[in-house]
Kinemage of the C-alpha trace (Angstrom):
@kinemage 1
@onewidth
@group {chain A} dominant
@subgroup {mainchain}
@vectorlist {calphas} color= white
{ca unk a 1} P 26.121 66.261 86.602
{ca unk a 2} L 23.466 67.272 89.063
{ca unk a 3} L 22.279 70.871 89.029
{ca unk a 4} L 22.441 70.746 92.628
{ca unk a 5} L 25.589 69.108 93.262
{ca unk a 6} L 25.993 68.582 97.081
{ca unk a 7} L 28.118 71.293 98.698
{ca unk a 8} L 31.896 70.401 99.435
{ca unk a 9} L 32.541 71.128 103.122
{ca unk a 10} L 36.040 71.837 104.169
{ca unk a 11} L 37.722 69.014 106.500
{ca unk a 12} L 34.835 66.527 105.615
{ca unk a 13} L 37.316 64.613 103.429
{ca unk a 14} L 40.282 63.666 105.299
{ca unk a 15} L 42.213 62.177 102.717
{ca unk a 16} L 41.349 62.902 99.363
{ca unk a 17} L 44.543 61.299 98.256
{ca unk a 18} L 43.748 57.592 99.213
{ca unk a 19} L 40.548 58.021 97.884
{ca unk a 20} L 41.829 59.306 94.437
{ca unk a 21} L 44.014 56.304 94.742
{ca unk a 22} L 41.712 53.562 95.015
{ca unk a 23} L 39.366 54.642 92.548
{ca unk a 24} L 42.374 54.720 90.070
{ca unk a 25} L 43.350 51.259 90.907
{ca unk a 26} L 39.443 50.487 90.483
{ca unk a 27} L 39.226 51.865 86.978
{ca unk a 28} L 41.045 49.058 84.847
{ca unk a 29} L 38.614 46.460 86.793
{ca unk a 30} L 35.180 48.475 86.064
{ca unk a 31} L 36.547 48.482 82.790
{ca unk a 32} L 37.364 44.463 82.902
{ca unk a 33} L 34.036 43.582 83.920
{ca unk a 34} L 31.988 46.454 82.314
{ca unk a 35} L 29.310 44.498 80.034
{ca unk a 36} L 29.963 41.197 81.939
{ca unk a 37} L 27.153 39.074 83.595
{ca unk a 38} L 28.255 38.000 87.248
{ca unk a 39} L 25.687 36.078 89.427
{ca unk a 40} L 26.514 36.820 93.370
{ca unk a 41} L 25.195 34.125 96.340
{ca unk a 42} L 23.789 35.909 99.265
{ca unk a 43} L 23.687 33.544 102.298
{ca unk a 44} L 22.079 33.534 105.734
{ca unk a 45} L 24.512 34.137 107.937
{ca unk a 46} L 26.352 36.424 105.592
{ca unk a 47} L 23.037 38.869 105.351
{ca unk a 48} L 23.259 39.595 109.094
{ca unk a 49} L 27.424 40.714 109.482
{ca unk a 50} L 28.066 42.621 105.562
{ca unk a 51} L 24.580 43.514 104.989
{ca unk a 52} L 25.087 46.948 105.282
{ca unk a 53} L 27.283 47.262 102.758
{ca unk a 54} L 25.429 44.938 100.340
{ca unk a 55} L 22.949 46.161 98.881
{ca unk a 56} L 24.847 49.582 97.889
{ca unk a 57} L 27.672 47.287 96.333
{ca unk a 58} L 25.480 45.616 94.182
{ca unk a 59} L 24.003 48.907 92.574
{ca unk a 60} L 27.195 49.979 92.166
{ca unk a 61} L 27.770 47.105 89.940
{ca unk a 62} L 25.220 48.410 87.423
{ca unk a 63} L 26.006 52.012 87.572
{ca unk a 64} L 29.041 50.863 86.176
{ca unk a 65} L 28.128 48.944 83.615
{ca unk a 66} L 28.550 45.352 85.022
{ca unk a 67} L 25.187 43.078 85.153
{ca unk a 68} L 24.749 41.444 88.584
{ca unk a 69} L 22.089 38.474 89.266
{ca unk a 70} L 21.049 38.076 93.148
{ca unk a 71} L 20.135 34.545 94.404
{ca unk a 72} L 19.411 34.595 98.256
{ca unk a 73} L 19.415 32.048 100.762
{ca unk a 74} L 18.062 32.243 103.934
{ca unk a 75} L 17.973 28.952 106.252
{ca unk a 76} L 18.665 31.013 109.186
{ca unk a 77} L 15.322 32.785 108.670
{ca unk a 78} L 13.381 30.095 107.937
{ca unk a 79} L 14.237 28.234 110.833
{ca unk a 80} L 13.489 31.019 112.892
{ca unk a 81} L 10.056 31.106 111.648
{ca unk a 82} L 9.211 27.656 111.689
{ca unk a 83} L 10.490 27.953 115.382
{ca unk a 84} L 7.657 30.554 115.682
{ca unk a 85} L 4.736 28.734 114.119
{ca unk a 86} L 5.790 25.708 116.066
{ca unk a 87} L 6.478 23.351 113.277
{ca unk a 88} L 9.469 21.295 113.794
{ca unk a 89} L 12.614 21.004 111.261
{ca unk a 90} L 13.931 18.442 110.020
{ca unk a 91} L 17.756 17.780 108.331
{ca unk a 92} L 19.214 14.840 106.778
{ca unk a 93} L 22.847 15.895 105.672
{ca unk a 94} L 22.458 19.339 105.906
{ca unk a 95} L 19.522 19.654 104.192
{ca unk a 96} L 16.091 20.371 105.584
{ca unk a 97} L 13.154 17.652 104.702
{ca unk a 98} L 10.254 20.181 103.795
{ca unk a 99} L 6.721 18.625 103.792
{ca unk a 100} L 3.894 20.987 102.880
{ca unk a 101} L 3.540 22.264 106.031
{ca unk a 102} L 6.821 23.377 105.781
{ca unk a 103} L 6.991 24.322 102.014
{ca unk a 104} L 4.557 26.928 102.792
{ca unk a 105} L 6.523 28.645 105.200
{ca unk a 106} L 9.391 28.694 103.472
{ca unk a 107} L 7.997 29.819 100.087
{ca unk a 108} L 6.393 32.970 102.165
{ca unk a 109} L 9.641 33.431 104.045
{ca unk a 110} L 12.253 33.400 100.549
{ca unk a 111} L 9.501 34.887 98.521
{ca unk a 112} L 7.215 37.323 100.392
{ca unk a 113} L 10.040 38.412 103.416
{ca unk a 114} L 13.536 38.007 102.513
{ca unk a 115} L 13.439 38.848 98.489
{ca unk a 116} L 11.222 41.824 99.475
{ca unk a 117} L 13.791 43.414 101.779
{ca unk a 118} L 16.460 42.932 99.454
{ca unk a 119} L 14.959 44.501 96.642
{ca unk a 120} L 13.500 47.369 98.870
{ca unk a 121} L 17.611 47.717 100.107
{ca unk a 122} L 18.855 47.532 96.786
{ca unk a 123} L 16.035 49.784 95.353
{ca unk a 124} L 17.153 52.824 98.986
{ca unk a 125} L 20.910 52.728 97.331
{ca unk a 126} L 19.845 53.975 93.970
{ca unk a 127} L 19.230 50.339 91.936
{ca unk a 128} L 16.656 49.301 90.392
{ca unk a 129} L 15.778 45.219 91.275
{ca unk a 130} L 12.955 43.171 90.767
{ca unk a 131} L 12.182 39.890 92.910
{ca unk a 132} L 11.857 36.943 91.226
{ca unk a 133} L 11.484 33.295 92.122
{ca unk a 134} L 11.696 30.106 90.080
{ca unk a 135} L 7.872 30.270 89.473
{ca unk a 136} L 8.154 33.657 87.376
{ca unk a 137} L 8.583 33.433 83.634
{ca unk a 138} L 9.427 29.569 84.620
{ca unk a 139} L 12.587 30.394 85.153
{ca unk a 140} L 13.984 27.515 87.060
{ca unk a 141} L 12.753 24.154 86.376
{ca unk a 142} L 13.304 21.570 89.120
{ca unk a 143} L 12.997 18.023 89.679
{ca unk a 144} L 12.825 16.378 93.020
{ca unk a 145} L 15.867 15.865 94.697
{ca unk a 146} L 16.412 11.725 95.292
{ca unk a 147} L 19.033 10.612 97.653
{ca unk a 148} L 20.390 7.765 98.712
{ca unk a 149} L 23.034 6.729 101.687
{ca unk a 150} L 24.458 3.513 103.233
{ca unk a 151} L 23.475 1.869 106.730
{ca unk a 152} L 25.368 -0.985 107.431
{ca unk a 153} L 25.902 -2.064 104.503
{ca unk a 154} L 22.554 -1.384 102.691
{ca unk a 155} L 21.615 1.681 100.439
{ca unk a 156} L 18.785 3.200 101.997
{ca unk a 157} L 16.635 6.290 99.902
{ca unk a 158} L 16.264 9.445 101.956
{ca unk a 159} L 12.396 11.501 101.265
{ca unk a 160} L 13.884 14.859 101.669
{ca unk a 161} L 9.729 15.952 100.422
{ca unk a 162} L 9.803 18.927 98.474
{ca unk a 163} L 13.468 19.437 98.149
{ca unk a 164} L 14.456 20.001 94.179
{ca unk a 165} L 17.375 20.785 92.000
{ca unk a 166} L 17.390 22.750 89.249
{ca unk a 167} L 16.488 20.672 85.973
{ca unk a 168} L 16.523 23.918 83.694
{ca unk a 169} L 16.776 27.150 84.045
{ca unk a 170} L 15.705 29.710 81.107
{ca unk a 171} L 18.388 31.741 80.434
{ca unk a 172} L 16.565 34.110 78.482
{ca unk a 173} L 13.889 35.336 80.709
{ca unk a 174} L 17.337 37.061 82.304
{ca unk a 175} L 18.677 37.937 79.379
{ca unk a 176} L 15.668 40.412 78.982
{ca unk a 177} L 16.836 42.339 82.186
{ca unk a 178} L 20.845 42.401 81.503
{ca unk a 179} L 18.961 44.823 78.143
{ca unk a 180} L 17.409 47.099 80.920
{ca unk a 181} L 18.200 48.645 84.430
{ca unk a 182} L 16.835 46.177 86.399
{ca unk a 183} L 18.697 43.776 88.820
{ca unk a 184} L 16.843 40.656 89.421
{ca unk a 185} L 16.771 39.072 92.843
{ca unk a 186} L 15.840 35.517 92.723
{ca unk a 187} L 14.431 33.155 95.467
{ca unk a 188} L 15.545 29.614 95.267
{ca unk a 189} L 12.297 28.044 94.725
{ca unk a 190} L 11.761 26.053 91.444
{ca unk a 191} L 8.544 24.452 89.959
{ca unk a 192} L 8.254 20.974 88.802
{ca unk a 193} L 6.553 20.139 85.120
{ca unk a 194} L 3.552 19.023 87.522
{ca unk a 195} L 3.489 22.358 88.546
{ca unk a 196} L 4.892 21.658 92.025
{ca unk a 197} L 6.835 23.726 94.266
{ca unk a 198} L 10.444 22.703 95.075
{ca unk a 199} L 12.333 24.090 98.044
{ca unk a 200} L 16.357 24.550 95.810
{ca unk a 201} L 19.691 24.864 97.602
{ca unk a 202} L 20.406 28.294 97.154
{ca unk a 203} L 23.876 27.880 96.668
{ca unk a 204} L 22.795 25.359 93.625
{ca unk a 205} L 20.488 27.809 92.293
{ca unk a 206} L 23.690 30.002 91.788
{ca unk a 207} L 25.871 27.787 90.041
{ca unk a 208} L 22.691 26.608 87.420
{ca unk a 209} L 22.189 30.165 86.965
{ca unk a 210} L 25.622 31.028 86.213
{ca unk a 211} L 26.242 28.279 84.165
{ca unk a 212} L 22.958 28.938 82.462
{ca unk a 213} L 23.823 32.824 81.415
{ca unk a 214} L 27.554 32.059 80.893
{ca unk a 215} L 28.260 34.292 83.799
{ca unk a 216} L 32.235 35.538 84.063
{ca unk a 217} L 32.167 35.166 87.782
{ca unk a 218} L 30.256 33.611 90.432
{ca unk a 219} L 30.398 35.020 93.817
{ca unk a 220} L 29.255 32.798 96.764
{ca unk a 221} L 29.255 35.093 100.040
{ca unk a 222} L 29.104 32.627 102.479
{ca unk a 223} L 30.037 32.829 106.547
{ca unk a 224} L 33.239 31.080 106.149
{ca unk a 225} L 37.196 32.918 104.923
{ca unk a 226} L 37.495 30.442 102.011
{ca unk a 227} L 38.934 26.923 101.255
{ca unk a 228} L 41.703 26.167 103.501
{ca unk a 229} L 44.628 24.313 103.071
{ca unk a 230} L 45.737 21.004 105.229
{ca unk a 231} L 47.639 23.758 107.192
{ca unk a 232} L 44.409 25.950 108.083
{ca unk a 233} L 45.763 28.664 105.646
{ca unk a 234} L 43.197 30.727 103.561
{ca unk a 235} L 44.098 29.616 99.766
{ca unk a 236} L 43.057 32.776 97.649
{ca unk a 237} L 42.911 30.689 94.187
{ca unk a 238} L 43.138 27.214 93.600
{ca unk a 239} L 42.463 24.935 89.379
{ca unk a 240} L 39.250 22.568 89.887
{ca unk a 241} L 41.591 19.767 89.783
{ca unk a 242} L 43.490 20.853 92.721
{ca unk a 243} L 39.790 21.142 94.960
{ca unk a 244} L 39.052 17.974 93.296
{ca unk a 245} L 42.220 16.315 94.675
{ca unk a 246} L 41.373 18.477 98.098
{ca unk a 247} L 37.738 17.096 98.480
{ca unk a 248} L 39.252 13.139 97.802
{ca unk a 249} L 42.014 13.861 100.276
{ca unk a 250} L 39.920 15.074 103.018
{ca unk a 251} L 41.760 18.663 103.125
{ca unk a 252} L 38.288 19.871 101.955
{ca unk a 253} L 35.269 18.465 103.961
{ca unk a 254} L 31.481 18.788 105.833
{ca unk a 255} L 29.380 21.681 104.715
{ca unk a 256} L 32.463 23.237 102.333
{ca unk a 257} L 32.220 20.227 99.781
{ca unk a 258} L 28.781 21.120 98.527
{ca unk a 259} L 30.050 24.663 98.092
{ca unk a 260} L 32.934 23.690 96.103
{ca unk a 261} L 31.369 21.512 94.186
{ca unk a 262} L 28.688 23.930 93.319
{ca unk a 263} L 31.799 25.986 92.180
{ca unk a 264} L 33.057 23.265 89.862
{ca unk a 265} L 29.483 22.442 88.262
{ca unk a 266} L 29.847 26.155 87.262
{ca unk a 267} L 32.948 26.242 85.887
{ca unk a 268} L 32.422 23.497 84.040
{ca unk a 269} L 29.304 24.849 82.864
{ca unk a 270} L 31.142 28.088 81.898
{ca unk a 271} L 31.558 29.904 84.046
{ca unk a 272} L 34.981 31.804 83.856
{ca unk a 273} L 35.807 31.375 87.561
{ca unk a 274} L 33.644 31.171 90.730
{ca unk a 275} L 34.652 32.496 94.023
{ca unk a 276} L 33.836 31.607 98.106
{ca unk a 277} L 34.142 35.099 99.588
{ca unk a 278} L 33.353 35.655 103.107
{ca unk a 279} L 30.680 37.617 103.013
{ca unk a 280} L 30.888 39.136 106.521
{ca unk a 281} L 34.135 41.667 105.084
{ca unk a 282} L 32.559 44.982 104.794
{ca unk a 283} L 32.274 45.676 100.551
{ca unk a 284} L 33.410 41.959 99.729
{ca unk a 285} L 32.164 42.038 96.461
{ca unk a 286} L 34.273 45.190 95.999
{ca unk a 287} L 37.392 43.881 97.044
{ca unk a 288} L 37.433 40.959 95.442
{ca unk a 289} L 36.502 42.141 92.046
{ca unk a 290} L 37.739 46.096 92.049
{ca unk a 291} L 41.391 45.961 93.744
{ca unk a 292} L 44.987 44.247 93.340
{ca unk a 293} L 44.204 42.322 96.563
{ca unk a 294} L 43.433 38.952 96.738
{ca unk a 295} L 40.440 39.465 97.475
{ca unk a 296} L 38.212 38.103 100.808
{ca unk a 297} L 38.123 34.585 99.736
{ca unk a 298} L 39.033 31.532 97.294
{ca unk a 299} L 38.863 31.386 93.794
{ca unk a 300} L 38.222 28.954 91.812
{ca unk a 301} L 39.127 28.609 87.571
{ca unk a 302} L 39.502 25.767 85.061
{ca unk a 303} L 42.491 23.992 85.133
């Protein structure tokens, strides 16, 4: 206990009750996941509508024993500041074809803006994270990213430049910081065996790094509810064969495949479960993980 503990001012808690409440319904979770690795997605769009509360839900993670791993996005950024410097973007499929023009500004914007701010956030609410990106330690490994699609008939390759996927990623550079106090933040960038730098998916950066560290849960916060049913009806769980049967049907489709899938490479990696929670609820991470609810999104287990 503090020496100083703050004053208690009369009226300033309303309901003391409630509060009492939910931290007793809390308690069996923090006890659940206490020990337990779980690697949390933080996209673009999502930063801008729960980022208040972000950053002070992820220390609370490790004040309670849990070990959290950030990956960021942060398309929306980038975009702005290519916008800015006047270099022109480029997507094929959803994915932006970075030359190196562009590499560069996206390697300052991941690395030198976005990771910053998020450790300097997490850091204000009492944490204690470190920015990473796929260069440091050589964590992430990556491999150009080669595809293909038809046009009347023919397969044609698509350059995407220096777009990668993750080709390894060494577990136990982060298995030195679940022994410590330190949450690491990591950029999606990767580094070839050339030496070359890879502009990842961040949302595929998750699920390797998950899989990698055998992670109980993987949270994607993401701009979205969740997977939805044929009937446009949040589902709050679903087995992998189920989304697998949903993607081939159609019921799942555009930019919500790649998400799912990157939800089944994990669990099949080993990941216990991964979840697409909509990461503009205020405390997402807390509701999803700390109460009987069903949480603010879609999970996804084995099965």
């Amino acid at each position: 206990m503090s020496p100083n503990p703050t004053p208690r001012i009369a009226g300033s808690n309303p309901d003391p009750l409630a509060k009492a409440a939910v931290l007793a319904e809390a308690l069996p979770y923090m006890r659940r996941y206490a020990g337990h690795t779980l690697v949390v997605k933080y996209g673009g769009h999502a930063m801008g509508e729960g980022g208040d509360s972000f950053a002070r839900d992820v220390a609370l993670l490790k004040q309670v024993g849990i070990h959290p791993i950030v990956v960021h996005g942060g398309g929306p950024q980038i975009g702005q500041m290519l916008k800015r410097l006047g270099v022109e973007s480029r997507f094929v499929d959803g994915l932006r074809v970075t030359d190196a023009e562009t590499m560069e500004v996206v390697e300052m914007v991941l690395a030198g803006t976005i990771n910053k701010q998020l450790v300097a956030a997490i850091n204000a609410e009492g944490g204690c994270a470190i920015g990473l990106t796929g260069k440091d330690g050589g964590l992430i490994e990556a491999t150009k990213l080669r595809l293909s699609r038809i046009d009347n008939g023919a397969r044609i390759d698509v350059d995407l430049g220096f777009v990668g996927e993750p080709r390894r990623v060494a577990a136990s550079v982060l298995d030195t910081f679940r022994q410590s106090d330190i949450i690491p933040v990591i950029a999606p960038i990767g580094v070839g065996a050339d030496g070359q730098t890879y502009n990842i998916n961040a949302d595929t950066v998750a699920g390797a790094v998950a899989a990698a560290v055998k992670a109980t849960r993987l949270l994607l916060l993401t701009d979205v509810a969740g997977v939805l049913d044929a009937d446009k009806r949040l589902l709050s769980e679903i087995t992998a064969d189920r989304a697998r049967r949903m993607i081939a049907d159609g019921t799942i489709y555009g930019g919500m495949i790649p998400k799912v899938e990157t939800c089944l490479d994990a669990v099949d990696g080993g990941v216990e479960a991964a979840v697409i929670l909509d990461g503009r609820v205020p405390h997402a991470i807390l509701l999803e993980l700390f109460t009987d609810t069903s949480g603010a999104g879609t999970l996804i287990r084995a099965g």
